[in-house]
Every structure is written in C-alpha cells, then in structure tokens.
C-alpha positions in Angstrom: -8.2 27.6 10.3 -10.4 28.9 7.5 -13.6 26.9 6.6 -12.3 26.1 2.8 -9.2 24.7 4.6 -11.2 22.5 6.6 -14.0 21.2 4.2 -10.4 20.3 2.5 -9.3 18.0 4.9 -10.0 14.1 5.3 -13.3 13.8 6.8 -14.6 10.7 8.3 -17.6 9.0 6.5 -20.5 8.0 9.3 -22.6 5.8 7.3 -21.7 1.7 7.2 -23.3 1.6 3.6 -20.2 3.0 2.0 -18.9 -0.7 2.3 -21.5 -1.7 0.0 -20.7 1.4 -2.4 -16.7 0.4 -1.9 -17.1 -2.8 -2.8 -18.8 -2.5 -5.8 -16.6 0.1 -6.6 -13.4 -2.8 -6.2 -15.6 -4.9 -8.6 -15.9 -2.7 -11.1 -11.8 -1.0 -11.1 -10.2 -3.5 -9.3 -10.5 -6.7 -11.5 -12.5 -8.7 -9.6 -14.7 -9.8 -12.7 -14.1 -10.3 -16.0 -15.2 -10.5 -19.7 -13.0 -12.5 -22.1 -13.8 -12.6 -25.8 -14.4 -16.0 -27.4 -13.9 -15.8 -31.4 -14.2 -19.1 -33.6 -11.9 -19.1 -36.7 -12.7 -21.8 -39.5 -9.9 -23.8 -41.5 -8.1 -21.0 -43.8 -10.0 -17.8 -42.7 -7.5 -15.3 -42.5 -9.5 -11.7 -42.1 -12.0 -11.0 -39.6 -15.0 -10.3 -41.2 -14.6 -14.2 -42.0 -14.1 -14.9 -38.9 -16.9 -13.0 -37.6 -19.1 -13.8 -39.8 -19.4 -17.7 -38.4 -22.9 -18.5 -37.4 -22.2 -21.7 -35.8 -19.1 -23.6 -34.4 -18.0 -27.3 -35.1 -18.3 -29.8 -32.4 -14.5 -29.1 -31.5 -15.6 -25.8 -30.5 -18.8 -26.7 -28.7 -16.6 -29.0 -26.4 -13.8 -26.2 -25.6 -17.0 -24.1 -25.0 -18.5 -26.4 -22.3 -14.9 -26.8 -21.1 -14.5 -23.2 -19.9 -17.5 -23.0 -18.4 -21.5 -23.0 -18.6 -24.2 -22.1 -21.0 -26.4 -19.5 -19.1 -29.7 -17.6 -19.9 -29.1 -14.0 -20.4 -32.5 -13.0 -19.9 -32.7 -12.6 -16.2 -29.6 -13.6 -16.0 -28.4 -12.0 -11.9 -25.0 -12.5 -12.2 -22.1 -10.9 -13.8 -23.1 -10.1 -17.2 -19.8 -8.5 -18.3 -21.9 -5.8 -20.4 -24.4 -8.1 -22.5 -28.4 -7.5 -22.0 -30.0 -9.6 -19.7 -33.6 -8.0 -20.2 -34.4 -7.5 -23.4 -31.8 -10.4 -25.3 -30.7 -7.7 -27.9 -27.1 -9.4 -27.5 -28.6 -12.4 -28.0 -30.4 -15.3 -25.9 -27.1 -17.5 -24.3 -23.9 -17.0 -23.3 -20.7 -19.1 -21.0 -20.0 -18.0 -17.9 -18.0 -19.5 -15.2 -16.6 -19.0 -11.6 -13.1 -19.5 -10.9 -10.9 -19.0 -8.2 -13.8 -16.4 -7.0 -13.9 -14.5 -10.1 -16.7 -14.4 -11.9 -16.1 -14.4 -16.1 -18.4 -13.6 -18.5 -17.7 -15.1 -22.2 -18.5 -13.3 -25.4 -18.6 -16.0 -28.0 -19.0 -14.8 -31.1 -21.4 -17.6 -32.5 -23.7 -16.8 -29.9 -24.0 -13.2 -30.4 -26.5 -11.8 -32.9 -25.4 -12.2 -36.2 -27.1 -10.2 -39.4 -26.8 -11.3 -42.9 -26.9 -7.4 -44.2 -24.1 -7.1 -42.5 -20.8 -8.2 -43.4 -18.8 -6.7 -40.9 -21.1 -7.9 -37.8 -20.9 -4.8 -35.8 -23.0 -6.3 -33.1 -20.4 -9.0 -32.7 -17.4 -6.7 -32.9 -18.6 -4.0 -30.2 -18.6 -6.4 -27.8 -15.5 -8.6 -28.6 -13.4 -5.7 -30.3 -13.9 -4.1 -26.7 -12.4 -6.8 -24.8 -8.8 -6.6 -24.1 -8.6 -10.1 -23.9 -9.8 -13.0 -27.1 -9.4 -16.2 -27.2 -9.2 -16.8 -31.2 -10.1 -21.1 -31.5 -8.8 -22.3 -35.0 -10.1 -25.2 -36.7 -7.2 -26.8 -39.1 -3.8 -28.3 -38.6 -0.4 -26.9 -37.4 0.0 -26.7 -41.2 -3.0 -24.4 -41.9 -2.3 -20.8 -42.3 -1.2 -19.0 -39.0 -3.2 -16.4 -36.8 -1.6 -13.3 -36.4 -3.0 -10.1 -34.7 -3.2 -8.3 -37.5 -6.0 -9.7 -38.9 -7.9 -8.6 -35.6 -8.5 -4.7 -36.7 -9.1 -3.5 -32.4 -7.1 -0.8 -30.6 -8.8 -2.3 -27.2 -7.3 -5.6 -27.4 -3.8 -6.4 -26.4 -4.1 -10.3 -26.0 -5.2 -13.1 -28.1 -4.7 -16.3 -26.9 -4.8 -19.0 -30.0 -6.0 -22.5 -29.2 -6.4 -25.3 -31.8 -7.4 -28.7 -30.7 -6.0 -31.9 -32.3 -8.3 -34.7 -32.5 -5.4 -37.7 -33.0 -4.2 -37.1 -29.3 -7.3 -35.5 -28.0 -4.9 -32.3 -27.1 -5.1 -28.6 -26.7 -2.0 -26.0 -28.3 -1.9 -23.1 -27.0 -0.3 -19.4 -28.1 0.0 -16.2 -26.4 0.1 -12.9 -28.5 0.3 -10.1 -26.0 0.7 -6.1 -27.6 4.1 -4.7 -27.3 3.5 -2.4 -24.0 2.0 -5.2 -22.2 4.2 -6.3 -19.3 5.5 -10.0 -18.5 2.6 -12.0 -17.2 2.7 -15.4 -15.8 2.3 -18.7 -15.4 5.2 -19.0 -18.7 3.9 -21.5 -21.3 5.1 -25.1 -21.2 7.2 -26.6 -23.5 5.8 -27.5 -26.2 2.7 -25.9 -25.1 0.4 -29.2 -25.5 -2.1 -29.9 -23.0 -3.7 -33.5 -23.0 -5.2 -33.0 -19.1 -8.3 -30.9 -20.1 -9.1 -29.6 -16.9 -5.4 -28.6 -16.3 -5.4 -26.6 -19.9 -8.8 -25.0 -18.4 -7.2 -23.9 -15.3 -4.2 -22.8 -16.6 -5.9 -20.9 -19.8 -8.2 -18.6 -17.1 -5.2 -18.2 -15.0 -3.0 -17.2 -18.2 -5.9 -14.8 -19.3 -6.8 -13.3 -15.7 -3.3 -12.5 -15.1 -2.8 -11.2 -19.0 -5.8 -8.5 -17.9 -4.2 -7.5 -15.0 -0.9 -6.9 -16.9 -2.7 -4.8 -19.5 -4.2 -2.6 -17.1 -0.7 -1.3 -16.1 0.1 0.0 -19.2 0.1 4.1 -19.7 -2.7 3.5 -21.9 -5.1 2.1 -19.3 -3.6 3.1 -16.1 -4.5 6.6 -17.1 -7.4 6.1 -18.0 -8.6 4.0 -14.9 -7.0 6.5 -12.6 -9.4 8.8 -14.2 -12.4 7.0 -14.1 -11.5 6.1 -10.6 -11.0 9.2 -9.4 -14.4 10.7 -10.9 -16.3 7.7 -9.1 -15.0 8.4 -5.6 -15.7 11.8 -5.9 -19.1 10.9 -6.9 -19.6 8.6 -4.1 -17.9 11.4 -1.2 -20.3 14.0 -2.4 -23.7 11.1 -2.1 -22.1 10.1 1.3 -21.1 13.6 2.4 -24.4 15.6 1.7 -24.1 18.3 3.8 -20.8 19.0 2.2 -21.1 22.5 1.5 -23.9 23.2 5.0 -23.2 24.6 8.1 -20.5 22.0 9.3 -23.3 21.9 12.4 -25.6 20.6 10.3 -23.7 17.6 10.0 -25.7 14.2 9.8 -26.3 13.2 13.0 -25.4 9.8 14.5 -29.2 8.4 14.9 -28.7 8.6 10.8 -26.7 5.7 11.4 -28.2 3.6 14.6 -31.8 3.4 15.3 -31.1 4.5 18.5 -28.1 6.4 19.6 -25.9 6.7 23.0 -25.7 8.7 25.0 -21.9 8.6 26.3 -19.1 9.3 23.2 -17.5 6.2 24.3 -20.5 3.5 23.6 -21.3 6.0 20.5 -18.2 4.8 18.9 -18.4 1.0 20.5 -21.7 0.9 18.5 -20.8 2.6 15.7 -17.6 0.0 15.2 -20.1 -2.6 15.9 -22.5 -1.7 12.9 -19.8 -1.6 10.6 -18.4 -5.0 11.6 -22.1 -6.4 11.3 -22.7 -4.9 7.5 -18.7 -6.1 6.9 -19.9 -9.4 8.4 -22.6 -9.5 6.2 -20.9 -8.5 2.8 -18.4 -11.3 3.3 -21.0 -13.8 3.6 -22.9 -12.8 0.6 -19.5 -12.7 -1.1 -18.4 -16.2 -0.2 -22.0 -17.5 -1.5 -21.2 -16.4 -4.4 -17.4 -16.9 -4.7 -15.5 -19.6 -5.3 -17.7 -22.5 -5.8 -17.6 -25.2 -9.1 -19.2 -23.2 -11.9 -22.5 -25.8 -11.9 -23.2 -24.8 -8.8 -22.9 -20.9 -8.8 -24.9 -20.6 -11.9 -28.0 -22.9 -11.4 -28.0 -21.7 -7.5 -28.1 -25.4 -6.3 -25.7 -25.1 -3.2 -27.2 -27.3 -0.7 -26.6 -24.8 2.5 -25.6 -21.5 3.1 -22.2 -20.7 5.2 -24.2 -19.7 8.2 -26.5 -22.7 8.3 -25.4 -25.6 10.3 -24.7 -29.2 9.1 -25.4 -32.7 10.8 -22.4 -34.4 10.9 -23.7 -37.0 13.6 -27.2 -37.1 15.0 -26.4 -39.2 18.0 -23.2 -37.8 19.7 -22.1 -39.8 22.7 -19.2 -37.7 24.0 -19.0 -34.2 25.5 -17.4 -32.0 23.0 -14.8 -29.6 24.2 -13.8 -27.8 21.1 -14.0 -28.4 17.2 -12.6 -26.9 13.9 -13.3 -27.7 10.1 -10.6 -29.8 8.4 -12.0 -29.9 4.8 -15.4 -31.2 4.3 -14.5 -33.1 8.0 -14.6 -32.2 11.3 -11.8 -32.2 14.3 -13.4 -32.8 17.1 -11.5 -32.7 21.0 -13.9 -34.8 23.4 -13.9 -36.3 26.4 -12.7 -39.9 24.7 -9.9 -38.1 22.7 -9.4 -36.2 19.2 -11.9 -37.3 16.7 -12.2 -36.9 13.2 -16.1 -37.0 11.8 -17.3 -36.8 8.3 -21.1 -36.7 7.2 -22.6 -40.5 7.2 -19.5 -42.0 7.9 -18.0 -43.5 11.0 -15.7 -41.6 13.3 -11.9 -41.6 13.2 -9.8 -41.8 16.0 -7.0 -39.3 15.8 -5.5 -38.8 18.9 -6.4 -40.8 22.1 -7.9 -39.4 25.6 -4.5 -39.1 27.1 -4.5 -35.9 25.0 -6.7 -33.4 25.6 -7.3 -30.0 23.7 -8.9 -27.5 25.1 -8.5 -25.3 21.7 -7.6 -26.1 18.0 -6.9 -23.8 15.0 -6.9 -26.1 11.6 -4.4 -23.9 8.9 -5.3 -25.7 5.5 -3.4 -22.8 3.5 -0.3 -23.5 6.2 -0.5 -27.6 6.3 -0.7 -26.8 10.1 -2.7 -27.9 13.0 -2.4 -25.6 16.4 -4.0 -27.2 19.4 -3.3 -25.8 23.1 -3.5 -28.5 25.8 -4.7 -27.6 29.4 -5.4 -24.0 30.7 -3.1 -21.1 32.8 0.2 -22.0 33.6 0.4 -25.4 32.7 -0.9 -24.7 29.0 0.9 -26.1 26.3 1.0 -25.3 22.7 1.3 -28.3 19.8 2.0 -27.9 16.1 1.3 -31.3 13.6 1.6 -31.2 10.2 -2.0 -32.1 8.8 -0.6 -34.3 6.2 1.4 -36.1 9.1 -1.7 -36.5 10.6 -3.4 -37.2 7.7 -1.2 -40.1 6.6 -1.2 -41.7 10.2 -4.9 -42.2 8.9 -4.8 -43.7 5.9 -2.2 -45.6 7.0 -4.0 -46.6 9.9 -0.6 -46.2 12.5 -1.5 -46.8 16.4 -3.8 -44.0 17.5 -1.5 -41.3 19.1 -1.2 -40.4 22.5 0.1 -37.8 24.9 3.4 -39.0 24.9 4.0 -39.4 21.1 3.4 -35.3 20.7 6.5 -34.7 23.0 8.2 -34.0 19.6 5.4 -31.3 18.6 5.5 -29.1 22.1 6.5 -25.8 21.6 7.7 -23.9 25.2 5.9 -21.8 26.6 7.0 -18.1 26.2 6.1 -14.9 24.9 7.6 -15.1 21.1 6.0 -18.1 20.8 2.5 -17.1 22.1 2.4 -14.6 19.7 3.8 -17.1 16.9 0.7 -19.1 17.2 -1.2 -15.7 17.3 0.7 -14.7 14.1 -0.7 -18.0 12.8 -3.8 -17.7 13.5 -4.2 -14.2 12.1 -2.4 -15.0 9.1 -4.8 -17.6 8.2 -7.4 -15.4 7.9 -5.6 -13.9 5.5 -4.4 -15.7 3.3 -6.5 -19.0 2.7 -7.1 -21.4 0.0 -10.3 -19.2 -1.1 -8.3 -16.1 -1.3 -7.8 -15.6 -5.3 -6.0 -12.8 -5.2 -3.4 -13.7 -3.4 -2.9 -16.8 -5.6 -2.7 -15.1 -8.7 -0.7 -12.0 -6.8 1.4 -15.1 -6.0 1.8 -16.2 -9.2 2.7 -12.6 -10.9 5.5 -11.7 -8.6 7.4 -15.4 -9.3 7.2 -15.4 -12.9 8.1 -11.4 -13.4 
C-alpha cells in the first residue's frame, strides 16, 4: 500500500476535545439554535420600507413580544446571540430571546434594532431580518385592513413569514403561514379557523410551527447545497487542526501521553483509559448542555436555577428508614425502604405507595414511557413488575388502600430471557428518548404531519 493511499484512509482521531469541536459544529449546521425575524407592520402599511421604518410598537406588540420570550442585554450577553453584537451594541442595546424545548432562539425585532432617520430603507434593520429565513410579520388592523402578502417583503433569504394579528374583543391571536414555493410540507397543520385564545398554547405552537418551518427550508436545493458545502469545508478544517502531523512521518504520530497525563503501559489499559477520557469529557458536555437546555426562559436567561444537575437536594433531613434503592419521579422521589415503597417530595410529608410486603430491590421510573420497572428479590427468585405511573399516580390522589404484594400479581412478568432483555430494552430506550429530548419531539412531529 502506497503512503498517499493510506493518509487517504479513515484515520482515528486521539484527542477527546473533538467532542467539544463536534458539537459546536452540530450547533452551528445542525439546527440546534435559531434566529427568527420579528417585523411590526402598522394599520395599512403595505411596502417594507414602511414597515421598517417603525421606531416603536403599540402595546399589542409589546405583549406578543413578552409572550415569546424575554428582553435580554446584548452587551455581554453569553448566550446565543443569533449574529447581533453583544460587545460593542452596534445592533442595538436589547433584544427577546427564549429557550424552548432546548433550543435556544434569538429574536430580531425590528423596533429594537437601530433605526436611522437618513435612511429610509433601514439597512441596518434589513441585514439582519432580510437574512433570516424565517419572519414573523405582526399586523396592527382588522381582518378588514389590507392583507400581507410576501411580496412586499423584497428578500431572496426568506422563505417563511408567519402573519399574526391580535384581536382585542376576544383577547385572540390569528395566525397565517406563507411558506416559498420549494419549501416542503412542515407540520403541526394550522387549526381551523386558526384563532388562538390560550396564549401560552399559540406561543408553543407558533415556535414549534417556526422551528419545524426552518428545518423544512434547509432541505431545499437551494440550502442543502449550500450547507453541504459549508459543512464539508468545516470538517476538513477541523481533521487538519486535529490531525497535525497529517502530512509527517506517519511515526511521528501524536503520541498517547498527548491525550492522558500519564499513559499505560499495556495496549489493553491504553484503550480502557483512553474510552474512559472520552466518556468523562462526554459526561461533562452533557451536563453543561442540560444546564443550559431546556429550562423556562426566566430562568435560563437571568442564570437563577437554584442547583446544578450534579448537586444533591434535601428531600428529608431526618430519614427514619434504610433506603434500599431510589429513582426520580418528577420533582418527587420513589423511594424502596425497609417499611415499603415511598413517595417523598421537598417539605412535604411522605406518601405511602406500596406497603413492606413488597420489596424492590431496583426501580427504573420511564416518564417518556408512563412506566415504572421495579425487580423484586435477587438470583433465581427475582421477579420483574411493570405499573403504569398514572395507575399509580391515581391510586394517590385517590387515596385507594396502600398496595401490597399480593395486589401486583397482575403486573409480574415471568422470568425468561425475552423478557430480561425487554426491560433492558426499556431501560436503554429511556435514555433515549426522554421528555427533554427536543429533537425527537419535533422529529416526531414532522414525520406525522408529512
């Protein structure tokens, strides 16, 4: 084999760091973020110099405004900026940002974006808003009032304008969809009539509409060669700063102390610690991106979260029973103990769930799968249950008699191989595909509707 052949072939990258490079990479092709343009339209304004030309919004606006999300400080702003200064406020001093479903979105509201009396076009505005392939266009007037069409939007970047007027009588949102020809089907369909009176459902269903509108756009010839492009020139870039002895001697290759402070000796615990270094920065990456995912929007901006993932919580000071195992149900916790299956929230008083007839030895709670896995005894005489979490949960509420060994005969799987590795299936699939996973639900949500 001839060197150029094997330079050519796939060569494995040492360093764990190319996680970090990887995943910004995702963020940046792989529309995990996004900007959305925000453009305010007065009563009988039908070009868009007019519209851009709009230093301030009425109190309509201001209230949709506040409804997608908050007012943020660009100037040191460490989030997402979706391309607007945060150093020097040249794009101006505020903008709305919001976190949903673990994206982060950036707002480009055109009354908060610098606006110049010389001139009449407001390039400043436009460069920013022009270049975003999806505006929301708000409307002040009545069903009556002249309509919005696309036309009067003059951008070859934007393929989806999203019209909203908001009727004061019935305290209602109405919202239309304009999506460019090449754009394919996107999901969830618009109700009909497309009148929202539950704000916070018109909210959720706008960002959903608009998310999954981006996505659709990016499939189109027009972007989808151009993003391959760009893609492809940015993982080159980062083989070449991961690979620097590319083109050396191949035994001049980087050696494996690069990587661990100190390394094996044997090949074997070489690659056990190399693994282990990746999982630990992987570990660590997923951490920082769960602070930082999907939390309410108050909280993700102003940084007020209480406590991290990996510090502990109090959930009783003065335990009396010997713990066996536990799992997180919500903002609860099941717990198996000596006197039975207990349910323990912060500050309040414990719940019993099951009594001490039944005792777990392990539990998996499946929130995403309504399921609650518990495996009773050890070795041979282990048994597997399945409950339905709302079952349990409405023996609760309801306050039923407290469950015992004999009332779970109904939920006792056999014990055999397939269902062994059922429950395993289970338990990996959780992991999976949780409540906090955002792209699966919007995944979800494209592949029903198209």
């Amino acid at each position: 084999m001839s060197l150029d052949k094997f330079e050519k072939s796939p060569r494995e990258i040492f360093h764990p760091e190319i996680q970090k490079d990887l995943l910004v990479l995702e963020e940046q092709e792989g529309s995990v973020n996004f900007k959305f343009g925000v453009l305010y339209a007065k009563d009988g304004q039908l070009t868009d110099d007019e519209m851009f030309s709009n230093e301030t919004g009425s109190e309509s606006f201001q209230r949709f405004l506040h409804l997608l999300g908050d007012t943020i400080t660009l100037k040191g702003w460490s989030g997402y900026r979706g391309g607007l200064d945060t150093k020097n406020d040249t794009t101006g001093t505020c903008s709305i940002y919001t976190v949903f479903q673990g994206h982060e979105i950036m707002f480009h509201v055109s009354t908060m974006l610098p606006y110049s009396r010389e001139n009449k076009q407001q390039v400043e505005r436009k460069r920013h808003i022009g270049n975003d392939i999806v505006t929301i266009v708000f409307q002040e007037g009545e069903e009556s009032s002249p309509v919005f069409k696309p036309s009067m939007i003059r951008s070859h970047f934007t393929h989806i304008f999203a019209l909203v007027r908001y009727n004061k009588q019935n305290d209602s949102y109405r919202l239309k969809i304009f999506s460019e020809e090449s754009v394919p089907l996107f999901g969830p369909p618009l109700p009909s009539p497309p009148v929202f009176t539950n704000h916070q459902e018109f909210r959720d269903f706008v960002l959903v509409k608009l998310i999954n509108g981006e996505k659709a756009t990016l499939e189109t010839p027009t972007f989808s060669q151009k993003r391959q492009r760009t893609l492809d020139m940015l993982i080159r870039s980062l083989y070449q700063d991961m690979m620097p002895d590319l083109h050396k001697n191949v035994l001049n290759r980087r050696s494996f102390s690069d990587v661990l402070p100190e390394s094996p000796k044997s090949t074997r615990k070489k690659e056990e610690a190399r693994q282990a270094e990746f999982v630990r920065l992987g570990q660590a990456l997923k951490l920082k991106t769960t602070v930082k995912g999907d939390t309410t929007a108050n909280l993700a901006t102003t940084s007020f979260c209480k406590k991290e993932p990996w510090e502990s919580q109090s959930f009783c000071s003065n335990f009396p029973h010997e713990v066996v195992c536990a799992d997180s149900w919500g903002q609860s916790l099941l717990v198996s103990t000596d006197a039975g299956i207990l349910l323990i929230d912060d500050g309040q008083p414990s719940v019993q769930v099951f009594d001490k007839t039944l005792q777990i030895k392990q539990m998996n709670v499946l929130e995403a799968l309504d399921l609650l896995i518990a495996r009773t005894d050890k070795g041979k005489e282990s048994r597997i249950l399945v409950f339905r979490l709302s079952a349990v949960q409405k023996d609760i509420e309801t306050k039923k008699v407290i469950r015992s060994k004999y009332d779970c005969r109904e939920n006792k799987l056999e014990r055999t191989k397939e269902i062994q590795f059922t429950a395993t299936l289970l338990t990996s699939t959780s992991l999976l595909s949780s409540p906090e996973s955002p792209v699966e639900e919007f995944q979800y949500i494209r592949v029903c509707v198209i």
